[in-house]
OpenMM code with the backbone's topology and positions (N, CA, C; nanometers):
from openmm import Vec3, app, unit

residues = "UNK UNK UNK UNK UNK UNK UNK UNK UNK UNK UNK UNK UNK UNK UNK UNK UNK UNK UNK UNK UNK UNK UNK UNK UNK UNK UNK UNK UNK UNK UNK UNK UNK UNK UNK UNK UNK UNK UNK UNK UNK UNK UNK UNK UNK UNK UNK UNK UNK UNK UNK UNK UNK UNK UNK UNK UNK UNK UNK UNK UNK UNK UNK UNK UNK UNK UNK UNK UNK UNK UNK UNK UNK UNK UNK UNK UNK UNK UNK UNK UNK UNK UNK UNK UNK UNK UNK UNK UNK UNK UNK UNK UNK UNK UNK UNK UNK UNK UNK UNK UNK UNK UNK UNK UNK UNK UNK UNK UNK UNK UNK UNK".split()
positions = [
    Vec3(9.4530, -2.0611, 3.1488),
    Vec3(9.5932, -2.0339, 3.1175),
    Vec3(9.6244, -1.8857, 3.1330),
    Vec3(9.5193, -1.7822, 3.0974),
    Vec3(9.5635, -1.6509, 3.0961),
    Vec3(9.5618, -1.6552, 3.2545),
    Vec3(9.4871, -1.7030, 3.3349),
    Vec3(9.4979, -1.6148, 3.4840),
    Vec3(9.6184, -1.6945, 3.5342),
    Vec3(9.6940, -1.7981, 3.4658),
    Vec3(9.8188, -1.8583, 3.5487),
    Vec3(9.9193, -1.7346, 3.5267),
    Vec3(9.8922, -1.6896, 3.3548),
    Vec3(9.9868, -1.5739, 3.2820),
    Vec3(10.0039, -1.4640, 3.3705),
    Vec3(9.8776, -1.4018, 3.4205),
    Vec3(9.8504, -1.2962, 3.4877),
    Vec3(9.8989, -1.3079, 3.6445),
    Vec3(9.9029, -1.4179, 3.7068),
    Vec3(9.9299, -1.4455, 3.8431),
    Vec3(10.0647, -1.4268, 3.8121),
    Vec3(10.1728, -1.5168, 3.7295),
    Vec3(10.2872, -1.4932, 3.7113),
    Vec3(10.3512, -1.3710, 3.6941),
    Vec3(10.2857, -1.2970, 3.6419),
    Vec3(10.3222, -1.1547, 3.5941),
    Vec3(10.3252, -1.0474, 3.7001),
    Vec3(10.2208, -1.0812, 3.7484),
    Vec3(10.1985, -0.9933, 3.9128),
    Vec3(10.3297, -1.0502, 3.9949),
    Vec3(10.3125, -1.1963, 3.9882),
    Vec3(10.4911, -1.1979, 4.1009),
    Vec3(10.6050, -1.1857, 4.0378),
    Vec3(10.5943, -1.1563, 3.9416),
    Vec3(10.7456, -1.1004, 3.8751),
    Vec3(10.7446, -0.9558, 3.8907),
    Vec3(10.6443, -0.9118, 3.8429),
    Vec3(10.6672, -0.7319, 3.8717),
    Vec3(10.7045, -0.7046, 4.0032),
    Vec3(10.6170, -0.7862, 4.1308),
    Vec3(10.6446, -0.7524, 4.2575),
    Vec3(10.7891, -0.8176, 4.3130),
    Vec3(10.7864, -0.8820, 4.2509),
    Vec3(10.9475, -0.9492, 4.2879),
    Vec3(11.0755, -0.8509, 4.2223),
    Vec3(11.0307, -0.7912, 4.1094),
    Vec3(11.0912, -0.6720, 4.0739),
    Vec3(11.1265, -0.5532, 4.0621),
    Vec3(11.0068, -0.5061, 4.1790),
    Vec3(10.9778, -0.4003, 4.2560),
    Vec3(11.0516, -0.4014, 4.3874),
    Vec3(11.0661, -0.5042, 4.4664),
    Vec3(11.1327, -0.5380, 4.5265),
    Vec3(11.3183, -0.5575, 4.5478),
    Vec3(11.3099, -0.5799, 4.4049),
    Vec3(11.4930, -0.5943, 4.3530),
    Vec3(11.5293, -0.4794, 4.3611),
    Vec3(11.4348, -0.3729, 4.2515),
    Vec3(11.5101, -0.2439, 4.2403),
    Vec3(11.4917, -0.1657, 4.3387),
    Vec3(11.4119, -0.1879, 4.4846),
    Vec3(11.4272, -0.0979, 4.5806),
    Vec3(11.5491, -0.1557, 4.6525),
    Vec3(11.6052, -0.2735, 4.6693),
    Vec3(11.6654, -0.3006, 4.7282),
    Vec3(11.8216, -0.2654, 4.6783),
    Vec3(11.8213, -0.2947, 4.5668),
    Vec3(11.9152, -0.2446, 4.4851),
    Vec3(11.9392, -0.0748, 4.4726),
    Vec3(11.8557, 0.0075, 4.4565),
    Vec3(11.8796, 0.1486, 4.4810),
    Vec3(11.9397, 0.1437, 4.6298),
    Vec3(11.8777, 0.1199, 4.7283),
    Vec3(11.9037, 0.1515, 4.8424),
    Vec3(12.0728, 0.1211, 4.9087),
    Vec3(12.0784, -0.0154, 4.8268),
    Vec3(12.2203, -0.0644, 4.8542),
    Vec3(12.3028, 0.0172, 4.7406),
    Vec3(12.2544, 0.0620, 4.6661),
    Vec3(12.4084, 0.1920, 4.5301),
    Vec3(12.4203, 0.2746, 4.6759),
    Vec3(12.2931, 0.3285, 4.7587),
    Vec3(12.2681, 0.4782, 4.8011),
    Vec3(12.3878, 0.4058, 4.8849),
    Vec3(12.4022, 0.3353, 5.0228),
    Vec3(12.4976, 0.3019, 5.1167),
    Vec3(12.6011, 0.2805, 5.0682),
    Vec3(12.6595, 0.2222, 4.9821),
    Vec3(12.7705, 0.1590, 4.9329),
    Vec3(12.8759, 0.2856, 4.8694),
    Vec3(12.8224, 0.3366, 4.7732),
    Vec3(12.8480, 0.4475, 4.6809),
    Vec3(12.8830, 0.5640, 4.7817),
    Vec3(12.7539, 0.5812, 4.8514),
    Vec3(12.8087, 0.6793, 4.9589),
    Vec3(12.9460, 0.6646, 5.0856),
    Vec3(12.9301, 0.5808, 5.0975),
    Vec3(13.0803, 0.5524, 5.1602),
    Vec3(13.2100, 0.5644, 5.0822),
    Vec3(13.1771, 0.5420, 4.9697),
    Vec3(13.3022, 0.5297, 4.8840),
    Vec3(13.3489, 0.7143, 4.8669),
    Vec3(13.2075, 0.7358, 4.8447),
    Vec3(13.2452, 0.9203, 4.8285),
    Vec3(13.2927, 0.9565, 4.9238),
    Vec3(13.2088, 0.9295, 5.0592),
    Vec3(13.3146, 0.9439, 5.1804),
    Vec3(13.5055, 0.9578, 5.1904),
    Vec3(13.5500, 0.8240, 5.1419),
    Vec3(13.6541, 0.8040, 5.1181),
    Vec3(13.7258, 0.8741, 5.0191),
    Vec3(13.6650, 0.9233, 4.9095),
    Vec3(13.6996, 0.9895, 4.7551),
    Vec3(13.7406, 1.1197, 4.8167),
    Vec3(13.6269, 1.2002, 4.9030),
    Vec3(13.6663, 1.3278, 4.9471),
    Vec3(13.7261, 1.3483, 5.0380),
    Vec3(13.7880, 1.2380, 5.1217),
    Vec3(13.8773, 1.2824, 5.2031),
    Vec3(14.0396, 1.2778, 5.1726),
    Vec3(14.0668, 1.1767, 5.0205),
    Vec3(14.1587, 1.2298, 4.9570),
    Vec3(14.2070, 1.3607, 4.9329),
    Vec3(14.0847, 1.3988, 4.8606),
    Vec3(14.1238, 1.5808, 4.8297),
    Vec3(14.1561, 1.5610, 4.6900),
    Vec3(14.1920, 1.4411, 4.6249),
    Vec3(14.2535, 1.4841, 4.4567),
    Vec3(14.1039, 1.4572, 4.3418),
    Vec3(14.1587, 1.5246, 4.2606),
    Vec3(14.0638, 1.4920, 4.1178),
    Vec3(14.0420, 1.3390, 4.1104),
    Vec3(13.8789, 1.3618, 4.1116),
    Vec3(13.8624, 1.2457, 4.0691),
    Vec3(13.8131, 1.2179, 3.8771),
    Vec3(13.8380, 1.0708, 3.8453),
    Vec3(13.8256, 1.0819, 3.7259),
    Vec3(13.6812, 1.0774, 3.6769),
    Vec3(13.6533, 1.0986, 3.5429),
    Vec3(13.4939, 1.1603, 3.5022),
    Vec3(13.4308, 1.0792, 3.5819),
    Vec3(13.4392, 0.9307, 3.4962),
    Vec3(13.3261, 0.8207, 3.5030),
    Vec3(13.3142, 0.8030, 3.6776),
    Vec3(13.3675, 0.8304, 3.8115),
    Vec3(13.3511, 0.8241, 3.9326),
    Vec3(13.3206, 0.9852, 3.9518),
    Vec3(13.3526, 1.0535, 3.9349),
    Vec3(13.2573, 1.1928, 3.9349),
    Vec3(13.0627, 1.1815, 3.8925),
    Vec3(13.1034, 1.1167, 3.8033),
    Vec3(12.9573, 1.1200, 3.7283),
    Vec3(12.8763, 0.9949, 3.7814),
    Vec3(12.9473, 0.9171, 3.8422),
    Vec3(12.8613, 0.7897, 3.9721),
    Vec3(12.8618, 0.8613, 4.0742),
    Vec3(12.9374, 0.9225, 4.1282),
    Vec3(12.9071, 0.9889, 4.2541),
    Vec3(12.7685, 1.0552, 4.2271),
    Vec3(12.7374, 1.1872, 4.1350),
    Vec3(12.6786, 1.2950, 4.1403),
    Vec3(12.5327, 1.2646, 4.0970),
    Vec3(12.5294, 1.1008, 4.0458),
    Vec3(12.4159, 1.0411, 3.9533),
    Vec3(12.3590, 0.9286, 4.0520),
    Vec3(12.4038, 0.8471, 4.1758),
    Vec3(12.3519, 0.7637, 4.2296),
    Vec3(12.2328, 0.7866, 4.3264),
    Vec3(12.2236, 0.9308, 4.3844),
    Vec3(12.1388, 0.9815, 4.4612),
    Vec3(11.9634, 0.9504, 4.3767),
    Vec3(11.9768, 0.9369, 4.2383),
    Vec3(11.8615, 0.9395, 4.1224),
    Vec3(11.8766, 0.8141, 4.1061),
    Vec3(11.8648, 0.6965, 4.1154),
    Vec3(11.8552, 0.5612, 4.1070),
    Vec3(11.7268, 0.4903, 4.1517),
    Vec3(11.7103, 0.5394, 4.2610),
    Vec3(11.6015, 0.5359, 4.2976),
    Vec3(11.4727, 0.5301, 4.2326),
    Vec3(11.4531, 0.6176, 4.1551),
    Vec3(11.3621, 0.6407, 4.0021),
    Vec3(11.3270, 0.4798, 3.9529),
    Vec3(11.4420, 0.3959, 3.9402),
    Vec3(11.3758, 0.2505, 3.9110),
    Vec3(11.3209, 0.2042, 3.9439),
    Vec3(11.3246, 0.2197, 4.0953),
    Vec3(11.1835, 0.1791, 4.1894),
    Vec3(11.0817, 0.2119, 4.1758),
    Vec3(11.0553, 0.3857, 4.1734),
    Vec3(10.9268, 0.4157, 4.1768),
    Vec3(10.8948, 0.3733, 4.0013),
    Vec3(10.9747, 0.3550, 3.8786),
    Vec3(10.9026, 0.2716, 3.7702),
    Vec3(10.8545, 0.1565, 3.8199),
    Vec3(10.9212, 0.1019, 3.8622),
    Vec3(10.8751, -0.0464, 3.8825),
    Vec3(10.7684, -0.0521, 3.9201),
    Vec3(10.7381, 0.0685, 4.0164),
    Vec3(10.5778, 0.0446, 4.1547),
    Vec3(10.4632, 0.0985, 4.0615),
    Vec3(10.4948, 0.1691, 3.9872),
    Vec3(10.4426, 0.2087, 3.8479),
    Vec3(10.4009, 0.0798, 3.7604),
    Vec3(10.4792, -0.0194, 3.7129),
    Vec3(10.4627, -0.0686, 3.6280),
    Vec3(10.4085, -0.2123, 3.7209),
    Vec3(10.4230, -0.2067, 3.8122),
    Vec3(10.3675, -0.3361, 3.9108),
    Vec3(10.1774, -0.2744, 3.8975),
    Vec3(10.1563, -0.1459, 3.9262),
    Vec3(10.0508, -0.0768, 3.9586),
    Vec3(9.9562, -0.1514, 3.8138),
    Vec3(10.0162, -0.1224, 3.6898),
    Vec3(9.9968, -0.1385, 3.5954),
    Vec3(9.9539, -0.3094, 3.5363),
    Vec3(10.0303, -0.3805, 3.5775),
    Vec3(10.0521, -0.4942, 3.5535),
    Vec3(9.9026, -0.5871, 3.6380),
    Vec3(9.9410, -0.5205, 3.7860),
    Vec3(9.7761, -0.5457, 3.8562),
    Vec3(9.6385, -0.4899, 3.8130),
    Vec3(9.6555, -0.3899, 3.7182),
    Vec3(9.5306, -0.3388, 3.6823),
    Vec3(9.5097, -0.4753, 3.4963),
    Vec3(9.5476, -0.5211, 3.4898),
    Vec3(9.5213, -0.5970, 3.3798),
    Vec3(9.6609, -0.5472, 3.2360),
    Vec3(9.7004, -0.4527, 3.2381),
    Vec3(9.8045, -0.3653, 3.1200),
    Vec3(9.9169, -0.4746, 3.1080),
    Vec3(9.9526, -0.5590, 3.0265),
    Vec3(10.0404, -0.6927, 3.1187),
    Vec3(10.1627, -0.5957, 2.9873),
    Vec3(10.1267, -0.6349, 2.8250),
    Vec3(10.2368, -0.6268, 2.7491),
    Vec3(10.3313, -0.5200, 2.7177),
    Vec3(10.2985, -0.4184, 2.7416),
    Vec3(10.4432, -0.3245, 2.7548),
    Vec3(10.4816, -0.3388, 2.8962),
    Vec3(10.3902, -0.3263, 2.9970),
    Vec3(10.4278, -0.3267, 3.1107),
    Vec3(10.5332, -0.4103, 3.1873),
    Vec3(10.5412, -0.5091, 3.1283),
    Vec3(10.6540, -0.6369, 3.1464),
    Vec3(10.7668, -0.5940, 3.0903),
    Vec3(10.7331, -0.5369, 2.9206),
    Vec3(10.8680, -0.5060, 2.8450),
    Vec3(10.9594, -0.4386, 2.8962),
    Vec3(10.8704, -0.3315, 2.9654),
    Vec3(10.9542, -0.1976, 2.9892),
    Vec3(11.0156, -0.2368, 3.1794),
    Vec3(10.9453, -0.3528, 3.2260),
    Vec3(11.0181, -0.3996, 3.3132),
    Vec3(11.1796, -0.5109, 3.3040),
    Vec3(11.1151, -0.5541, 3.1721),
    Vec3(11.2617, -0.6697, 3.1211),
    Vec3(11.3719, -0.5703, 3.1037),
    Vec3(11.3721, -0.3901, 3.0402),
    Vec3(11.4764, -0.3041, 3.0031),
    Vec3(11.4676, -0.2128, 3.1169),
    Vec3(11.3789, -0.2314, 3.2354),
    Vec3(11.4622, -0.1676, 3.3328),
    Vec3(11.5519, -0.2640, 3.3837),
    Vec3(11.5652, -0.3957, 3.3923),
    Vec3(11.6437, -0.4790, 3.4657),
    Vec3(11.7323, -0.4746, 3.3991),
    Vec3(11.7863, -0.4591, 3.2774),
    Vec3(11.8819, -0.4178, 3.1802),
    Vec3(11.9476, -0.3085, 3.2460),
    Vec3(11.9004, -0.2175, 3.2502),
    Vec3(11.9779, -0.0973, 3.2893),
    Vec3(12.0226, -0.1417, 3.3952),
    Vec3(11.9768, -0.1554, 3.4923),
    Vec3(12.0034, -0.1686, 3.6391),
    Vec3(12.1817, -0.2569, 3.6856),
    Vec3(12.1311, -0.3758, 3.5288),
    Vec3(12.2422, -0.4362, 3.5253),
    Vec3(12.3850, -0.3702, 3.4764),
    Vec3(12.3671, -0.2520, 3.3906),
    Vec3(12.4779, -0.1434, 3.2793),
    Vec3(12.4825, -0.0572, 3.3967),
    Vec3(12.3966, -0.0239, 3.5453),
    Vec3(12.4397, 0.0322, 3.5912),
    Vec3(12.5174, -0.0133, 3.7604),
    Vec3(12.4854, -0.1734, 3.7505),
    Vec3(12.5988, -0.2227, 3.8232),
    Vec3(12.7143, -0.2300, 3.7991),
    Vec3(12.7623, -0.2938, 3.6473),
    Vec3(12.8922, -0.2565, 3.5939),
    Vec3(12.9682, -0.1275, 3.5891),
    Vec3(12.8727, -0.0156, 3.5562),
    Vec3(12.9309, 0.1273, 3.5342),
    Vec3(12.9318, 0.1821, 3.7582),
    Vec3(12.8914, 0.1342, 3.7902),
    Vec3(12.9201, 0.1836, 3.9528),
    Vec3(13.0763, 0.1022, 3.9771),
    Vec3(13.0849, -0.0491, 3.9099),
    Vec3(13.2096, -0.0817, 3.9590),
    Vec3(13.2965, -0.0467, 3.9243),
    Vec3(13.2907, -0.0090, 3.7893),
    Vec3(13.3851, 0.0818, 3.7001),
    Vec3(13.4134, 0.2109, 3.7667),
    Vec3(13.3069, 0.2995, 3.7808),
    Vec3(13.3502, 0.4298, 3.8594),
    Vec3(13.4067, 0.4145, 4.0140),
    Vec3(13.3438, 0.3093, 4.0662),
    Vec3(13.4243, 0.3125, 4.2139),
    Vec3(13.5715, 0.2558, 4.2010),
    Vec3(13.6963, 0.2017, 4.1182),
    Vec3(13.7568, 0.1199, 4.0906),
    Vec3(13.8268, 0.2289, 4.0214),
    Vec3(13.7890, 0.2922, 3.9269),
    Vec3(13.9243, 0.3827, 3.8277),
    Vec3(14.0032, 0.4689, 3.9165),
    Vec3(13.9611, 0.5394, 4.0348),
    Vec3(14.0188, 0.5731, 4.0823),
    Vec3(14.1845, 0.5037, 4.1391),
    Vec3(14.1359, 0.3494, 4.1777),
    Vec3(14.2515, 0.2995, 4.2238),
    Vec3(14.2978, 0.2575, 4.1108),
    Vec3(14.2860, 0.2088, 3.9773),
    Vec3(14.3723, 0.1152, 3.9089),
    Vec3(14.4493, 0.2506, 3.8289),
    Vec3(14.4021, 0.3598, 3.8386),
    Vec3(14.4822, 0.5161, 3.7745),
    Vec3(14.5550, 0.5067, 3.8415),
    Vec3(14.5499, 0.5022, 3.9400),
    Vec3(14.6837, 0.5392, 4.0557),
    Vec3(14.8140, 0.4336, 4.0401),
    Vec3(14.7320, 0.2795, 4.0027),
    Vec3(14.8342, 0.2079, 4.0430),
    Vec3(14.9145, 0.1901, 3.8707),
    Vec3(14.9036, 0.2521, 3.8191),
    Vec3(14.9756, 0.2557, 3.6915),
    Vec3(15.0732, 0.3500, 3.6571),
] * unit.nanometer
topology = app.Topology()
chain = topology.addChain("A")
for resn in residues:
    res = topology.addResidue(resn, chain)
    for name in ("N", "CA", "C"):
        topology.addAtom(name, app.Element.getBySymbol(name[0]), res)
């Protein structure tokens, strides 16, 4: 039963290593286009899209935890190593909402 535990654990970390590179990589394209568009306005933008712009380039960081905690997870370390993978997927998720939020205030300010 433990090596079914342990097999499982290895393809979740790697399956989650996998999410958050893919997921950084797609904030980096997406986000960056949008800044594209932000600065060719020319006007103030508001905090919370200031502070996604200037913060998405560092996202990335989840990945290299993850490859970290995958590293970890294959060496036998299973119980924090999972935990602290269940609250990076947490974040990841507070920081899909807070990217749609910052890419978006710009237009719904305007249209009010």
């Amino acid at each position: 039963m433990n090596q079914v535990k342990s097999q499982f654990q290895i393809i979740a970390a790697s399956v989650s290593t996998l999410y958050f590179a893919l997921f950084a990589y797609g904030a980096f394209v997406v986000i960056r286009q949008f800044e594209k568009i932000f600065d060719s306005f020319g006007a103030e933008l508001p905090i919370q899209t200031a502070i996604l712009i200037g913060s998405y380039r560092y996202w990335g960081v989840l990945c290299l935890i993850s490859v970290f905690v995958l590293y970890k997870v294959i060496k036998g370390e299973n119980r924090r190593s999972m935990t602290l993978l269940t609250w990076l997927f947490v974040l990841s998720l507070c920081l899909v909402l807070f990217a749609t939020w910052g890419i978006y205030s710009p237009v719904l300010a305007g249209s009010g």
